[in-house]
C-alpha positions as a Markdown table, in Angstrom:
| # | Residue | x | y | z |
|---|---|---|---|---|
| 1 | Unk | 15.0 | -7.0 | -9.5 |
| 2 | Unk | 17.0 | -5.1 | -6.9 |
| 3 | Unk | 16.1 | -1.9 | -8.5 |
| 4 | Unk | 12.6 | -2.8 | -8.9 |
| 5 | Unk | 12.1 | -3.3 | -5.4 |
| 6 | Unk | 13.8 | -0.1 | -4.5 |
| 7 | Unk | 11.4 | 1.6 | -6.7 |
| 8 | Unk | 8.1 | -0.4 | -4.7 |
| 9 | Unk | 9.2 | 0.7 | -1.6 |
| 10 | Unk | 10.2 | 4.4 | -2.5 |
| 11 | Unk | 6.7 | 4.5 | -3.9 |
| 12 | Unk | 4.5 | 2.7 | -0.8 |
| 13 | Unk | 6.8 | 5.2 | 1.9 |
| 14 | Unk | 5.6 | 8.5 | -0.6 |
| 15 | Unk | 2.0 | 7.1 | -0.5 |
| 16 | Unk | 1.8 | 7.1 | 3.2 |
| 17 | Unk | 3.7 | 10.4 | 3.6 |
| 18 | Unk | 2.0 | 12.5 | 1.3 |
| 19 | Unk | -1.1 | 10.3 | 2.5 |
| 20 | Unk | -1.1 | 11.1 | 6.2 |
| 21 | Unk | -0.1 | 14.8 | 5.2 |
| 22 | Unk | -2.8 | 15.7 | 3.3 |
| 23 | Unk | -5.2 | 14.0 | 5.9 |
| 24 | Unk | -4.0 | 16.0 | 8.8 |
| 25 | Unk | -3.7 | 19.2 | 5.9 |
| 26 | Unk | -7.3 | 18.9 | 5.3 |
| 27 | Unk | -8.7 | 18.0 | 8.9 |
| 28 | Unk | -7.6 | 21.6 | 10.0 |
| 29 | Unk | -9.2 | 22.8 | 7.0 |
| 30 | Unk | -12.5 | 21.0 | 7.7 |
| 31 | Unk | -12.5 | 21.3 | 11.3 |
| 32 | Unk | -10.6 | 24.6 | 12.5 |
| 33 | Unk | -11.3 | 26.4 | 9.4 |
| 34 | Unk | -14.7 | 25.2 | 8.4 |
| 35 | Unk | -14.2 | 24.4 | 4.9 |
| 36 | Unk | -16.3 | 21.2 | 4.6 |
| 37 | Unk | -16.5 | 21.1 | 0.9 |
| 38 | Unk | -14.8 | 17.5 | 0.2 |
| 39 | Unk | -15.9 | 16.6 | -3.5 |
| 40 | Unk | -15.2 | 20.3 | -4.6 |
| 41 | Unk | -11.9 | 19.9 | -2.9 |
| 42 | Unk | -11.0 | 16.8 | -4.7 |
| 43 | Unk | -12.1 | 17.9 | -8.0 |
| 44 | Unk | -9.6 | 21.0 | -7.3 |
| 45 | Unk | -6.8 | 18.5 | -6.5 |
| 46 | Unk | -7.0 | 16.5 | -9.7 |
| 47 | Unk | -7.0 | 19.8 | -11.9 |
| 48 | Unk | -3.8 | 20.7 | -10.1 |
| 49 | Unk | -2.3 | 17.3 | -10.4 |
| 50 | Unk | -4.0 | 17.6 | -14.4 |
| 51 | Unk | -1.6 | 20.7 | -14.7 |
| 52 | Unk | 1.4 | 19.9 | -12.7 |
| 53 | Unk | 2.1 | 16.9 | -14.9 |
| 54 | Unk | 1.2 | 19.0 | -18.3 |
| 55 | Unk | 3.8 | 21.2 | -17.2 |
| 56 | Unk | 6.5 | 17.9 | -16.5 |
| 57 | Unk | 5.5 | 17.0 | -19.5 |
| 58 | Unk | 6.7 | 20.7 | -21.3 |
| 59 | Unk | 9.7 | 20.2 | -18.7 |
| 60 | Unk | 10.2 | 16.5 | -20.9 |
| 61 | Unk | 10.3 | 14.9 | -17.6 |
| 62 | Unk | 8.1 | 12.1 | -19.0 |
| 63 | Unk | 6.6 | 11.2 | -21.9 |
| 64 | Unk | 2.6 | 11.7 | -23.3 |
| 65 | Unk | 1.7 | 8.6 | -24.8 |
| 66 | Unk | -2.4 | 8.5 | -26.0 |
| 67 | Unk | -4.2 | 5.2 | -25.8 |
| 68 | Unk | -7.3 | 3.7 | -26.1 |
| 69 | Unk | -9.8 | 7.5 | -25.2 |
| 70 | Unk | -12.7 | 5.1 | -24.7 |
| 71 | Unk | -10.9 | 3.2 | -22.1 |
| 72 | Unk | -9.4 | 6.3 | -20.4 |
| 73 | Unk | -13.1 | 8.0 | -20.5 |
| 74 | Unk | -14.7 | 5.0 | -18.8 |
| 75 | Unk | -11.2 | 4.9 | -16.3 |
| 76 | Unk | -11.6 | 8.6 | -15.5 |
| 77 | Unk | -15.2 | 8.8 | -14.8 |
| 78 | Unk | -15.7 | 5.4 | -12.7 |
| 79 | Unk | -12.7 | 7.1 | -10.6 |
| 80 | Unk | -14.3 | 10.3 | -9.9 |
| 81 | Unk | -17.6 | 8.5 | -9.3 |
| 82 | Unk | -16.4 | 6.2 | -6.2 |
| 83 | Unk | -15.0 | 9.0 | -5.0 |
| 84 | Unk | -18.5 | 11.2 | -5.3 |
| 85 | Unk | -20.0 | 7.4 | -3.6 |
| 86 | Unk | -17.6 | 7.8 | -0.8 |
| 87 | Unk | -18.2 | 11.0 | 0.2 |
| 88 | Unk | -21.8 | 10.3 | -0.2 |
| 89 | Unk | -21.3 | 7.3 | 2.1 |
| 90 | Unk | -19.7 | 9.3 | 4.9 |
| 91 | Unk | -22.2 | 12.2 | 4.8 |
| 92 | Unk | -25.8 | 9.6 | 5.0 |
| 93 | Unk | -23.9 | 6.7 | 7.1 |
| 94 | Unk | -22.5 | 6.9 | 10.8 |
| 95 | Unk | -18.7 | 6.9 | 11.1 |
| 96 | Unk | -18.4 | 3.2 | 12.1 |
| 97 | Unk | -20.3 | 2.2 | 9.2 |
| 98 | Unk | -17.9 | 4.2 | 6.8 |
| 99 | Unk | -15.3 | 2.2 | 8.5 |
| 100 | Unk | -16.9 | -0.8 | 7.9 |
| 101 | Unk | -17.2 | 0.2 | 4.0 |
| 102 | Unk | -13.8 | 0.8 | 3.8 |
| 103 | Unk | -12.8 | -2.6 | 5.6 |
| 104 | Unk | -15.1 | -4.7 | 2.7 |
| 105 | Unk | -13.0 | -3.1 | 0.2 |
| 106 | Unk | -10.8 | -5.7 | 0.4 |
| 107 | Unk | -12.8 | -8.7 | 0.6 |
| 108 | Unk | -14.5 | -7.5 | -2.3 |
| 109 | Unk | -11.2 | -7.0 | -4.1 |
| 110 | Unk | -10.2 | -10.2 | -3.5 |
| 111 | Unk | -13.4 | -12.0 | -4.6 |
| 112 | Unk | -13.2 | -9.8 | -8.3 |
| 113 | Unk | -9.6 | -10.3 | -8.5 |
| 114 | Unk | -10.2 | -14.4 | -8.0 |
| 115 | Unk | -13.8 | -14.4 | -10.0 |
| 116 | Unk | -12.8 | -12.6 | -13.2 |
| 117 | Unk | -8.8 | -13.1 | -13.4 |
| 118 | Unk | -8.5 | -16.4 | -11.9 |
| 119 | Unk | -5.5 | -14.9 | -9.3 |
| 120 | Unk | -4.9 | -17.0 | -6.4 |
| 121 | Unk | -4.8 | -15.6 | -3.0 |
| 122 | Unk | -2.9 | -17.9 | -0.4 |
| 123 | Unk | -4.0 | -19.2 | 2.9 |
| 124 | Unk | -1.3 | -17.0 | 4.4 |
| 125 | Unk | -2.2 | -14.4 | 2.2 |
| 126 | Unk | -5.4 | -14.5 | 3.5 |
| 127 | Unk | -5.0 | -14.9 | 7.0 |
| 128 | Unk | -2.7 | -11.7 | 6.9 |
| 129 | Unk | -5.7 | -10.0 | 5.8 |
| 130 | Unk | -7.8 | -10.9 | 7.9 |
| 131 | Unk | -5.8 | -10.2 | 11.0 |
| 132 | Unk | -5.3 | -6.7 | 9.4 |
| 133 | Unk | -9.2 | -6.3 | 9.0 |
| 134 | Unk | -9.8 | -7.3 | 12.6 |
| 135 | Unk | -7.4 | -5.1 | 13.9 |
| 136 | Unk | -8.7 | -1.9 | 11.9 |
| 137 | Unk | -11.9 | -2.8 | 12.6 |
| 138 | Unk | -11.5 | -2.3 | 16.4 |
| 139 | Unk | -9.6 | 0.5 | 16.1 |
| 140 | Unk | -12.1 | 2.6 | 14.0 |
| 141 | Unk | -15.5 | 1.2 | 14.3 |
| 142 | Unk | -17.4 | 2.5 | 16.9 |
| 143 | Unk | -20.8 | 3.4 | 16.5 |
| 144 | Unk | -23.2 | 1.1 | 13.8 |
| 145 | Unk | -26.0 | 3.4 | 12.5 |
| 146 | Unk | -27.5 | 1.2 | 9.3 |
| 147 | Unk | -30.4 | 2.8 | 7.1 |
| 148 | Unk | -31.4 | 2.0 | 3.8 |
| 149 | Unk | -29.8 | 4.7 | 1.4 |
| 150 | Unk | -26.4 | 4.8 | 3.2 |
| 151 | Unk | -26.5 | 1.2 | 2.9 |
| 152 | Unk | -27.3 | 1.4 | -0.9 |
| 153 | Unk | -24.5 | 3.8 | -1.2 |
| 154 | Unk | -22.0 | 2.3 | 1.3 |
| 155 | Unk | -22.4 | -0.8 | -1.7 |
| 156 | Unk | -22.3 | 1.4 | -5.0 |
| 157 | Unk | -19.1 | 3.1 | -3.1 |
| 158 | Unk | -17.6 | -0.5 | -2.4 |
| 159 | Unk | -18.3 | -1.9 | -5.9 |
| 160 | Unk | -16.4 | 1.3 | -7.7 |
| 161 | Unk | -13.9 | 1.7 | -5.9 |
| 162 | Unk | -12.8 | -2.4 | -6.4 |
| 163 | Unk | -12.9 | -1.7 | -9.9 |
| 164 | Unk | -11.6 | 1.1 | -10.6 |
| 165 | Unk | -8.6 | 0.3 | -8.9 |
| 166 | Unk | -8.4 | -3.0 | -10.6 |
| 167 | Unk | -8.8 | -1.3 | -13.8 |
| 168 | Unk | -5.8 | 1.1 | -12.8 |
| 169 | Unk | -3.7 | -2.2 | -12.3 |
| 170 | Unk | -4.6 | -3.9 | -15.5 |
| 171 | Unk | -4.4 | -0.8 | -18.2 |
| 172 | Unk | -1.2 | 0.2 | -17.0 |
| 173 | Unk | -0.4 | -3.3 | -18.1 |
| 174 | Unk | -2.8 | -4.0 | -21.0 |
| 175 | Unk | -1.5 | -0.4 | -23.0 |
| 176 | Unk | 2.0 | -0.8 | -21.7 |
| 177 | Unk | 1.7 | 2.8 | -19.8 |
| 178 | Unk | 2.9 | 4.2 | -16.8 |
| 179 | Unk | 1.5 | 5.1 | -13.9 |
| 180 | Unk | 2.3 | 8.8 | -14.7 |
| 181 | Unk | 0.7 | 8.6 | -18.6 |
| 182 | Unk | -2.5 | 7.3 | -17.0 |
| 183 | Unk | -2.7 | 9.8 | -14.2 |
| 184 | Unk | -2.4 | 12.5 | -16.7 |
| 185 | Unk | -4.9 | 11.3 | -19.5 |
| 186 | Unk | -7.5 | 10.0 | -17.0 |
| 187 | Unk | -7.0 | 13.4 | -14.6 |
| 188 | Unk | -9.5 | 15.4 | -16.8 |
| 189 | Unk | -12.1 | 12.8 | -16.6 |
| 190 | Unk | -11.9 | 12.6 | -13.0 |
| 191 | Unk | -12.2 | 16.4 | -12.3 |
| 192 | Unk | -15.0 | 17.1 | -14.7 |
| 193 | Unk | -16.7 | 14.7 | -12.8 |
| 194 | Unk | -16.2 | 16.0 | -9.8 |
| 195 | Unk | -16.3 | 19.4 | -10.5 |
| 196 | Unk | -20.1 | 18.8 | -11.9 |
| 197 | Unk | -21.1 | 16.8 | -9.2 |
| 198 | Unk | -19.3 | 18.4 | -6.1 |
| 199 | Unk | -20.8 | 21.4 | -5.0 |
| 200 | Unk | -24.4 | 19.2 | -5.6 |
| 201 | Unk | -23.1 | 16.9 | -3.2 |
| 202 | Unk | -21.4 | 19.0 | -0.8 |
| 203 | Unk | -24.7 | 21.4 | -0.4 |
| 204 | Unk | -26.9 | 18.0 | 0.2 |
| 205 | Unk | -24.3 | 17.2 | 2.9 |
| 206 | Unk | -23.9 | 20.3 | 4.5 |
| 207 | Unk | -26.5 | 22.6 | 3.6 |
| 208 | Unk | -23.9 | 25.4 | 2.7 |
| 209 | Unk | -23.2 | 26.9 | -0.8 |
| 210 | Unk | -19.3 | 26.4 | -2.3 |
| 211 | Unk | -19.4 | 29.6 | -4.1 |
| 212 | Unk | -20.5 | 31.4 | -1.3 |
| 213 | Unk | -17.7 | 30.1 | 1.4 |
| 214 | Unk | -16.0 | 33.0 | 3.0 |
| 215 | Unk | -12.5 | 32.6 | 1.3 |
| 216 | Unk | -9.9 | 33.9 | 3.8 |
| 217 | Unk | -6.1 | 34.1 | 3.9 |
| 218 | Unk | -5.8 | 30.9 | 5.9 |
| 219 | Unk | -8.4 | 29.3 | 3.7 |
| 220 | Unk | -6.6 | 30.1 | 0.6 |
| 221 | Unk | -3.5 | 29.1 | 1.9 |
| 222 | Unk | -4.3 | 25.3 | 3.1 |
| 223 | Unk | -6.4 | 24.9 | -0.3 |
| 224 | Unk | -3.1 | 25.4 | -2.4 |
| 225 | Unk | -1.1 | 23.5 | -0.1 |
| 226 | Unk | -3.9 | 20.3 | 0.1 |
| 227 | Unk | -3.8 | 21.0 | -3.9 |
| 228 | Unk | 0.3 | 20.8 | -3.8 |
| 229 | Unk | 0.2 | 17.5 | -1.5 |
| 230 | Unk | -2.8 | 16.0 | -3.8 |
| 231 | Unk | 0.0 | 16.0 | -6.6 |
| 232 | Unk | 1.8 | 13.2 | -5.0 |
| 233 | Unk | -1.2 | 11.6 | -3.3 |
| 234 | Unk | -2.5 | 10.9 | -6.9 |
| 235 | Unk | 0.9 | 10.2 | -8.3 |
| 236 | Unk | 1.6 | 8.0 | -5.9 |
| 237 | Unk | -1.5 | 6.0 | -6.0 |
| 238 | Unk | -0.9 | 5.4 | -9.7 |
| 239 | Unk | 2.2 | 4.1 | -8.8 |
| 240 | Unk | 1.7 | 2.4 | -6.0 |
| 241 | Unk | -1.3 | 0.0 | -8.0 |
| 242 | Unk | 0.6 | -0.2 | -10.8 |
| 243 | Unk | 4.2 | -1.8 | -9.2 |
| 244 | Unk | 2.2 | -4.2 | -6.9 |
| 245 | Unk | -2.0 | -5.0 | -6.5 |
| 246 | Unk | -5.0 | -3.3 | -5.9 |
| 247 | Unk | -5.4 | -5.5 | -2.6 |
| 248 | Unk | -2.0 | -4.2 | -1.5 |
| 249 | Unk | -2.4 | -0.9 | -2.1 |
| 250 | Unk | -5.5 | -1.2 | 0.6 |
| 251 | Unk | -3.4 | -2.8 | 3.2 |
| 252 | Unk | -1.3 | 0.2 | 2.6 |
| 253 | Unk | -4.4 | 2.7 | 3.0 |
| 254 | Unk | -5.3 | 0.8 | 6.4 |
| 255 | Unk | -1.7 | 1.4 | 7.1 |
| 256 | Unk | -2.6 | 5.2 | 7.0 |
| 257 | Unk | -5.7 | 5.1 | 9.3 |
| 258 | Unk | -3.4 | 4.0 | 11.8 |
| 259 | Unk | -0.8 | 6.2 | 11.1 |
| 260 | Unk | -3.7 | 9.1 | 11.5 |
| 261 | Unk | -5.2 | 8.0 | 14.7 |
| 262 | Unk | -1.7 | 7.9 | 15.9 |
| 263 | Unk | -0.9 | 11.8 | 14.7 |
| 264 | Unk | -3.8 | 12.6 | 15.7 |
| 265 | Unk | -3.4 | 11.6 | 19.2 |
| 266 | Unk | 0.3 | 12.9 | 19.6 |
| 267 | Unk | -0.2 | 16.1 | 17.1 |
| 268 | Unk | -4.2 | 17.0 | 17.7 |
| 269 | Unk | -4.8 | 15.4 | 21.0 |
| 270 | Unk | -7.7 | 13.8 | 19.9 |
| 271 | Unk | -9.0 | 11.2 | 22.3 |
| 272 | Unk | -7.5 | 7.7 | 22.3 |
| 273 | Unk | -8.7 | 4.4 | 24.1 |
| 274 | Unk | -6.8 | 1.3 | 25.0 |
| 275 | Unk | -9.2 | -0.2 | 22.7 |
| 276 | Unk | -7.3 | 1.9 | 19.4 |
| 277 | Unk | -4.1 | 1.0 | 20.8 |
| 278 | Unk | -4.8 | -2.8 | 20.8 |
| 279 | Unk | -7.0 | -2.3 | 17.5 |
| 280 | Unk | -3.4 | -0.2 | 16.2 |
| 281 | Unk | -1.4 | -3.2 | 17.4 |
| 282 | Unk | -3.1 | -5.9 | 15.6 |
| 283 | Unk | -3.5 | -4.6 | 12.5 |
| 284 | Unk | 0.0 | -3.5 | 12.0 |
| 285 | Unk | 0.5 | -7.0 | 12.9 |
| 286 | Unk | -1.6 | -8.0 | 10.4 |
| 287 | Unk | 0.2 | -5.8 | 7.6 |
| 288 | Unk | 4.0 | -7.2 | 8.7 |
| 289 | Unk | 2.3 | -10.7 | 8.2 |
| 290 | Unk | 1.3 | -10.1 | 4.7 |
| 291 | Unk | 4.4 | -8.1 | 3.6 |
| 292 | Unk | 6.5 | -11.2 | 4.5 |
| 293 | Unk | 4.4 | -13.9 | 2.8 |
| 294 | Unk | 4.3 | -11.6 | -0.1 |
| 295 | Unk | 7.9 | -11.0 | -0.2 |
| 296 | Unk | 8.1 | -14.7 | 0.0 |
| 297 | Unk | 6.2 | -15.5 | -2.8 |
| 298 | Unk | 7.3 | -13.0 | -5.1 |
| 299 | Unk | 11.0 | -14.0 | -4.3 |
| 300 | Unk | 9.3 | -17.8 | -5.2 |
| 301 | Unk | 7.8 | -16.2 | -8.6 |
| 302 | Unk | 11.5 | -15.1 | -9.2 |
| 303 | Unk | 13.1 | -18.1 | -9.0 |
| 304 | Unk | 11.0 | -19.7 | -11.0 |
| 305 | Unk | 11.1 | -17.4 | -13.5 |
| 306 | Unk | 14.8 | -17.0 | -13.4 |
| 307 | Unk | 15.2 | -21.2 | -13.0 |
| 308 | Unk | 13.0 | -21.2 | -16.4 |
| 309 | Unk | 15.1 | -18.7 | -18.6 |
| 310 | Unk | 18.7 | -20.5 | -17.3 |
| 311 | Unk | 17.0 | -23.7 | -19.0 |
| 312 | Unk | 15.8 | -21.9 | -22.3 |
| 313 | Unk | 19.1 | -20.4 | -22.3 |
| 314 | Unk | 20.9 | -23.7 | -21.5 |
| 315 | Unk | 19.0 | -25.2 | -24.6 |
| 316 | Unk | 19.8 | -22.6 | -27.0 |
| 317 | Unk | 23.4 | -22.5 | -26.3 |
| 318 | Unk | 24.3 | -26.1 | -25.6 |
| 319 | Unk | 24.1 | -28.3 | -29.3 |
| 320 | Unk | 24.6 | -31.6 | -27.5 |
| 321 | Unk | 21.4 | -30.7 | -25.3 |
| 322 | Unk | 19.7 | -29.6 | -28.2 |
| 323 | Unk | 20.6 | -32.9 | -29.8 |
| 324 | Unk | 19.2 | -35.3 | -27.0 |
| 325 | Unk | 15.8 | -33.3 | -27.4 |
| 326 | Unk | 15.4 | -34.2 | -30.8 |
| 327 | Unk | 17.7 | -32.1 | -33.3 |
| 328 | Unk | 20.6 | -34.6 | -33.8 |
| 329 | Unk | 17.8 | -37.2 | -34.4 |
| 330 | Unk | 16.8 | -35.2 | -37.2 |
| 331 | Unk | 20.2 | -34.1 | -38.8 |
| 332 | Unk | 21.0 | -38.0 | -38.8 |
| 333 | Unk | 17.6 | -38.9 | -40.8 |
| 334 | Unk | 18.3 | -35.9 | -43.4 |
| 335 | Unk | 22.0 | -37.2 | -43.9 |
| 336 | Unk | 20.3 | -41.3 | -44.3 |
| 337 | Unk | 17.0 | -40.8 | -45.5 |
| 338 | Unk | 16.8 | -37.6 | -47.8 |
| 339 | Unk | 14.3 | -38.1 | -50.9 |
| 340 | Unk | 12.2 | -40.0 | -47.7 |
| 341 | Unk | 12.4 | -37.4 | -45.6 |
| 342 | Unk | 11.3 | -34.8 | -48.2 |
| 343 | Unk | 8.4 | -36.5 | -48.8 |
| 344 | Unk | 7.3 | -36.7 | -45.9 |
| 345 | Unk | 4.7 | -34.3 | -44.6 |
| 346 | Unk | 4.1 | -35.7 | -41.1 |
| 347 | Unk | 7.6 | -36.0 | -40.0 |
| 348 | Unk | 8.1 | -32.4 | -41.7 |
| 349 | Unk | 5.5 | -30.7 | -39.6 |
């Protein structure tokens, strides 16, 4: 257990370091450098990540193990097609509304998780939450621009995005793979995807050609370093699904957002209002809330667990326990009542 939870927070603290990294990585791309290509850029990362893990895999650092291709297929193209929605829901939405597309990820997680797996979400649970949505909310959303398309897509980006990364939770556990395996099958999937889609979409958002970017030194340079970062962003977000929820692993994305408006302000000196302070303040209060309640029931689960294997264990091992549940009753009647209890079928069975 110890070493399980060592493992859950080594993997939430290399999310939101190679998370926030990559952000501020690609912001001086986009914004200094003028690379605005986002899909393309994505579907760049995910070949990268596709042949840094072939390569661990040559190195024997982990092991291929092939699954259901039909399920992987599906995976890998939902996963490349949220992320085409998002970006698509960015370029035709304001930035609040994004921000508010982002927020109903959750909610909408939660209502799938609780509709089609019957998981149960705790009043605490869900108060956390929503003192975590509140608190984002006032620290992003700004401006509310709504029109019918963005809105269409802001919903087909929402809907993905919930299942895919409920899907990454429950094939992990379904095919017995880990987080690694599925990130390297599902990887091609995802960039052919994007690479068919992306420079579509990034010329209907910016009116500029991919292939015909002027490709300088500096360019270059942040590209393969956004590609080396993308590695463990992807990894990471494997892992990070797979060792706890697809709800948590949003909390730990709104975690981010804060942690980016903050660099921002202290690295960038982008402008900051009392108004993202107190939005900052209350949503990481909102995130301390729910990692204690979950800590508390998972320790809960734990005992129970472990409370229900000392009893199996008790019963095994102890023949005068196993006697008062039934077993002695038995040996006696077998020793009294042979040719009767031969016969019959009812007390057999």
């Amino acid at each position: 257990m110890q070493r399980y939870q060592l493992g859950t927070i080594g993997a939430l603290s290399l999310s939101v370091v190679s998370s926030v990294s990559i952000v501020i990585c690609n912001k001086a791309l986009i914004t200094t450098l003028g690379f605005t290509f986002a899909t393309t850029l994505t579907s760049w990362h995910l070949l990268v990540t596709f042949c840094s893990l072939h390569v661990a895999i040559w190195m024997k650092l982990f092991e291929h193990k092939p699954f259901d291709p039909r399920a992987v297929m599906g995976f890998g193209i939902l996963n490349g097609s949220s992320i085409g929605l998002l970006n698509l829901s960015l370029g035709f939405n304001s930035v609040g509304f994004y921000q508010i597309t982002k927020l109903a990820i959750i909610p909408c997680t939660v209502l799938l998780e609780t509709l089609f797996f019957r998981r149960k979400f705790s009043r605490n649970i869900q108060i956390a939450l929503g003192i975590l949505l509140l608190g984002v909310g006032i620290a992003t959303v700004t401006d509310l621009q709504l029109n019918f398309l963005g809105s269409v897509l802001s919903l087909l980006a929402i809907v993905t995005t919930c299942i895919a990364q409920i899907m990454t939770n429950t094939i992990q556990k379904k095919f017995k793979v880990s987080s690694t395996q599925l990130l390297y099958q599902s990887c091609p999937y995802q960039a052919l995807t994007l690479f068919i889609v992306g420079p579509f979409l990034d010329g209907l958002l910016t009116n500029q050609n991919v292939f015909a970017f002027k490709y300088t030194p500096n360019v270059l340079a942040f590209i393969v370093l956004s590609c080396l970062i993308s590695v463990s962003v992807n990894f990471s977000t494997f892992l990070v699904i797979g060792k706890t929820s697809p709800v948590t692993y949003q909390v730990l994305g709104h975690l981010k957002t804060c942690l980016v408006l903050a660099f921002g302000y202290v690295l960038l000196r982008d402008p900051f209002s009392w108004r993202n302070i107190l939005g900052i303040f209350i949503a990481v209060v909102g995130m301390v809330v729910y990692s204690y309640y979950c800590s508390v029931e998972s320790q809960q689960k734990s005992t129970e667990a472990a409370s229900q294997l000392s009893q199996v264990k008790e019963m095994e091992s102890d023949p005068l326990l196993n006697a008062e549940k039934g077993n002695g009753i038995l040996a006696d009647s077998v020793v009294a009542k042979a040719p009767g209890w031969n016969s019959n079928k009812d007390f057999l069975a």
